[in-house]
N, C-alpha and C positions, 0 to 999 in steps of 0.2 A: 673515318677520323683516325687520324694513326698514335698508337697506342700510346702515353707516356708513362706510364710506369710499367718494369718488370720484377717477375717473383726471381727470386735466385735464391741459392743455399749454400753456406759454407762447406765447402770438400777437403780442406787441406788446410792448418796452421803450422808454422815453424814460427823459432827463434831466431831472428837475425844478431841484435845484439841484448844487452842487460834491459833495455828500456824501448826495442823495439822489434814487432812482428810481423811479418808476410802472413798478409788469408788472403787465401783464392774462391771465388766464388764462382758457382756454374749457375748462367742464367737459363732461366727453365724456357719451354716453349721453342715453338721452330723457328721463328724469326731470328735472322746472323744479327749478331749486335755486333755491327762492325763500329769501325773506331780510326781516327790517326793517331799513330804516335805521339803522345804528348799532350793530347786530350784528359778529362778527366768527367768524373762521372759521380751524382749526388745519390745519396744513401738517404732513408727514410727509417731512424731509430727510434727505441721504443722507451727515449727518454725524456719525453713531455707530453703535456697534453696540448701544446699549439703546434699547432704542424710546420711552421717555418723556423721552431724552436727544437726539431726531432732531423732536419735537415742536416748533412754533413755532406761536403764534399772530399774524393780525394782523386790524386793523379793515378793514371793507369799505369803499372810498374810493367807489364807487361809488354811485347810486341803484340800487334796486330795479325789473329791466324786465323778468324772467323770460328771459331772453336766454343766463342761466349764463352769462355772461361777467362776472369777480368784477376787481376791479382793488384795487391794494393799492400803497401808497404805504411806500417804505422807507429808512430812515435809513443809512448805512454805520457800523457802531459797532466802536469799538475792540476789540479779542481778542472779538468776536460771532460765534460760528461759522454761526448762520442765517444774518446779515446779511452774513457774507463769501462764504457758498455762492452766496447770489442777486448779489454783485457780480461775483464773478470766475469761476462755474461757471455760471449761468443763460444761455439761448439762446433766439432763438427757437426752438419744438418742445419744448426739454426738457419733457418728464412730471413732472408734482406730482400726488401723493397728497393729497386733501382731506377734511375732516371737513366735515358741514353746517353749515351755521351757527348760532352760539349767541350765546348771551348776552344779559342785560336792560337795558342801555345801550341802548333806542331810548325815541322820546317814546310818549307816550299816544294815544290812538287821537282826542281831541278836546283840542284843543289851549287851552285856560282860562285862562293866563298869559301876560304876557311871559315869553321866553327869554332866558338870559345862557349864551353856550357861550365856556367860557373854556378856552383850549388852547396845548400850546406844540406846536413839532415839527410831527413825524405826529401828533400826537394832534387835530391838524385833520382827518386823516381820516373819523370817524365823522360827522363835524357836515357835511364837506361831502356826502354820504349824504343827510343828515336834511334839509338846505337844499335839493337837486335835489327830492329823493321830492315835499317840501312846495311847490315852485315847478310841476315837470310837473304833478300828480294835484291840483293847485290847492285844495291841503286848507288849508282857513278856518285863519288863524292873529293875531295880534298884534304885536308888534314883538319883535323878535330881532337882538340885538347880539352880533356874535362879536367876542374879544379874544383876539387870537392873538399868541404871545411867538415869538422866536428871535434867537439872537446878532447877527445885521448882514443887513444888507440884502438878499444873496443866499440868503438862509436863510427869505424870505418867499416859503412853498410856494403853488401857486394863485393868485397872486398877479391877475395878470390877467382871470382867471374869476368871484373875486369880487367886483373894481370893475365888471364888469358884471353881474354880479347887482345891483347895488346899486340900476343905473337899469333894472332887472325887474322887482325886490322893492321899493317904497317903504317897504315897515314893516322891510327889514332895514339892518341898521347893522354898519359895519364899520372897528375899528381894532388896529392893530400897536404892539406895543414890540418895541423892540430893544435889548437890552442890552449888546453894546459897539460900538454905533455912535459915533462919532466926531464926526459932523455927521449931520443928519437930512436926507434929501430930499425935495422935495416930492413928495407925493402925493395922489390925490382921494380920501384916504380920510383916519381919526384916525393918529396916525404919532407914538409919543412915543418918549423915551430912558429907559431902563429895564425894570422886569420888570410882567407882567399885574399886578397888584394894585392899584397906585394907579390904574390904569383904569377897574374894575369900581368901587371904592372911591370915584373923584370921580362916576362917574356914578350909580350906588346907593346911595350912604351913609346916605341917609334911610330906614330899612326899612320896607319895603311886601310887603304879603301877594299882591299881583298879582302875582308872578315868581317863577320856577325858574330856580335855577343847575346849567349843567349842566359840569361837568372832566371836561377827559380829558387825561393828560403825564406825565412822571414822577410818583414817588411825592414828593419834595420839595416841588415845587410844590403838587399837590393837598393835602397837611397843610399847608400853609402858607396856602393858599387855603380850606379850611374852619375853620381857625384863625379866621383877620381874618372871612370872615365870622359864622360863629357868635359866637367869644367878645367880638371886638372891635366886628362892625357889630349884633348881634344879629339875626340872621336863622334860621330854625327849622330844625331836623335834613330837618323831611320837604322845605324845598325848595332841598337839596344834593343831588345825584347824578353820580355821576364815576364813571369808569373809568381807571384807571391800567395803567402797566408799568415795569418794570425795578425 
């Protein structure tokens, strides 16, 4: 019977910004906990006593290296009891119980489109996954615009990792909205005021069957975003795919 849970232990926390953190964990034992890109993988916390109430999922921020070292990028959310465990009880060493990885949020095995990964948050986690896997293992691709949303300037996660992908990647594209920025700074990337949509909207408006859109953020944004594109820009059910939370 093949195993479902693994032991793992935190190795490594940073700071990414004021309200969120990168931990990596190493999962113990010899079994490769492999993975697709854009998968994500459930935690077993030690903040309830019902056990589908100690449950937490999150995206793999990582690329896939067979190394079972899984890294997961986390938000600090208000009365969150996951997200408060991992800010004020996680260490390095602490022990995490893991489930293997699941879910159908990664791309297709030939990549036939351009890409549109629209995200706010952590929900840039799984895409940055999906952009390492495709840049190491130099699997044939098209152009790929990510349009990442968060409040202000300090809330722009990865930031520095993906203006250098950019001069790695030539076919990728890379811009930010901020939505209560104040004034805008410069940067070597797209940099507007407001939320993802008029983004994807000035850049795609004209429907073309070459491109997938892929969301992953809240649930607001993502009905919002499949709203404007299907109803409003007219673009087709099969090439919308998103992952959501909260």
């Amino acid at each position: 019977m093949a195993k479902k849970w693994f032991d793992s232990k935190v190795i490594k926390i940073e700071d990414e910004s004021s309200t969120t953190k990168r931990f990596w964990v190493q999962v113990e034992g010899d079994e490769i906990i492999d993975f697709k890109a854009g998968q994500f993988v459930t935690l077993d916390l030690p903040i309830s006593d019902k056990r589908t109430k100690r449950w937490r999922s999150y995206s793999i921020a990582n690329a896939p290296d067979q190394s079972n070292i899984l890294e997961f990028c986390i938000v600090l959310l208000e009365d969150g009891a996951g997200t408060t465990y991992f800010f004020e009880e996680v260490k390095i060493g602490t022990s995490i119980k893991i489930k293997k990885p699941a879910g159908g949020f990664y791309l297709p095995e030939k990549i036939e489109t351009d890409l549109v990964f629209i995200c706010t948050g952590t929900g840039v986690a799984p895409f940055r996954s999906m952009l390492w896997d495709i840049y190491n293992n130099k699997i044939p691709h098209k152009n790929i615009h990510l349009i990442f949303g968060t409040r202000t300037e300090d809330g722009i996660l990865y930031e520095k990792e993906l203006e250098d992908l950019m001069k790695k990647m030539p076919a990728f594209k890379y811009s930010v909205a901020l939505s209560r920025a104040e004034v805008l700074p410069e940067k070597k990337y797209e940099l507007a005021k407001g939320y993802v949509h008029p983004i994807y909207q000035k850049h795609f408006g004209e429907v073309r069957n070459d491109v997938n859109f892929w969301i992953c953020g809240w649930s607001n944004m993502i009905d919002e975003a499949v709203a404007k594109l299907m109803v409003e820009m007219g673009y087709n059910k099969g090439q919308i795919h998103y992952e959501l939370y909260g």
